[in-house]
C-alpha positions as CSV (number, residue, x, y, z in Angstrom):
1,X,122.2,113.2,57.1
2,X,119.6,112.0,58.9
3,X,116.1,113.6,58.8
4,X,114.6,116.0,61.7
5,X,110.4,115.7,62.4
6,X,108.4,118.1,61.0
7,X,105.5,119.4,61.7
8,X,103.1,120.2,58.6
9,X,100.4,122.4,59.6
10,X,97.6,122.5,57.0
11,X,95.1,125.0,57.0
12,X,92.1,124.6,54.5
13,X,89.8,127.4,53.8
14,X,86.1,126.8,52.5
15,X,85.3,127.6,49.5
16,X,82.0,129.1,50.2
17,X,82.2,131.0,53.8
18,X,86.1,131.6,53.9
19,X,86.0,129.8,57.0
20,X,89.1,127.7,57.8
21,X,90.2,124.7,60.0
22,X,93.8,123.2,60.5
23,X,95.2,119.9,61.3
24,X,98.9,119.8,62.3
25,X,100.6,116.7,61.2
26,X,103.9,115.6,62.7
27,X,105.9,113.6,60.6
28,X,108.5,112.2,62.4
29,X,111.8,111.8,60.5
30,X,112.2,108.6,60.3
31,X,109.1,108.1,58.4
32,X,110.8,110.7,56.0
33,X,113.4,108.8,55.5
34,X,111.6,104.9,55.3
35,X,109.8,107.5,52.3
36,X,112.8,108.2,50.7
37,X,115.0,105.0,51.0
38,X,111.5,103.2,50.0
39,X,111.1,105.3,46.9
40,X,114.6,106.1,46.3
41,X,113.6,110.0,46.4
42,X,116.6,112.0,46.8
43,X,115.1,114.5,44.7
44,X,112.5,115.5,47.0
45,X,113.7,117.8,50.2
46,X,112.2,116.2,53.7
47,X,108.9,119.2,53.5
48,X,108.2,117.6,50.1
49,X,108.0,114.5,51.6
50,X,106.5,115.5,54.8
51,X,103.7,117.3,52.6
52,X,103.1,114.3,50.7
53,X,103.1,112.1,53.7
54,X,100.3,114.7,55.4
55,X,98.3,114.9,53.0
56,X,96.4,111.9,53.2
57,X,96.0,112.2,57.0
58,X,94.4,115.8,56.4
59,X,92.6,115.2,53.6
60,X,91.0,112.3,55.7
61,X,89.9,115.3,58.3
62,X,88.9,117.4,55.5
63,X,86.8,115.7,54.1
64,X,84.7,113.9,56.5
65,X,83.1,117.7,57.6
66,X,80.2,117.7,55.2
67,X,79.0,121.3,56.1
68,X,82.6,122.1,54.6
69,X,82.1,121.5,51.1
70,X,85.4,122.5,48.6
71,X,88.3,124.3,50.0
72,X,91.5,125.8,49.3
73,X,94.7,124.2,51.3
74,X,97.5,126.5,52.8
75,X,100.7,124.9,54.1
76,X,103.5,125.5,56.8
77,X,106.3,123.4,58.0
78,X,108.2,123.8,61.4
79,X,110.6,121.7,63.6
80,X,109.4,123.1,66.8
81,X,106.0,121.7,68.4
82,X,104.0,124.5,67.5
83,X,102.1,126.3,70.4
84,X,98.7,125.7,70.3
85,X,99.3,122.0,70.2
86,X,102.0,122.3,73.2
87,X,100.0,120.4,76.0
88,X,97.4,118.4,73.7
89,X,97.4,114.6,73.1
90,X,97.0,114.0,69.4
91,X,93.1,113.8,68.2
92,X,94.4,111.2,65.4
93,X,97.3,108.8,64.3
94,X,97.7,106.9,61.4
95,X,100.6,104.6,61.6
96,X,103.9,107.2,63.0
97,X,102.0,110.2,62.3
98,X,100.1,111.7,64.8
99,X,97.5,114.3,64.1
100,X,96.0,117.8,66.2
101,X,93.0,119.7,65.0
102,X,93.2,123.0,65.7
């Protein structure tokens, strides 16, 4: 069965102020499966692996906002473009995935 995009949205709350910023992540399906025919991870379900393949893309965000300092990460998955990203070009890609601050 072939895999559906996902999108990951990542919300990460500071630490210090309880403020919090999100980054949506799509990760298109295909890239879920390249992950799991690559890795031969039939274990993992496709959020596990569209979680994993997010990460690095939002940590990447996260952590180049200094004034942030250490935060705590929150996570949501959907198949359907979420709304407040419905008309906006992506702020960031990294090789299929494609990135939205919000």
């Amino acid at each position: 069965m072939a895999s559906t995009d996902i999108y990951v949205q990542i919300t990460a709350t500071s630490d210090f102020s309880a403020r919090s910023k999100s980054v949506v992540v799509l990760v298109p399906g295909n890239a879920i499966e390249k992950y799991r025919s690559t890795l031969h991870s039939n274990r993992d379900d496709d959020e596990a692996i569209a979680r994993q393949l997010a990460d690095p893309v939002a940590s990447y965000v996260f952590t180049h906002r200094s004034s942030f300092g250490r935060f705590r990460v929150a996570y949501s998955f959907t198949a359907a473009r979420p709304p407040e990203i419905a008309r906006e070009p992506p702020e960031l890609s990294r090789g299929d995935l494609k990135a939205w601050l919000v």
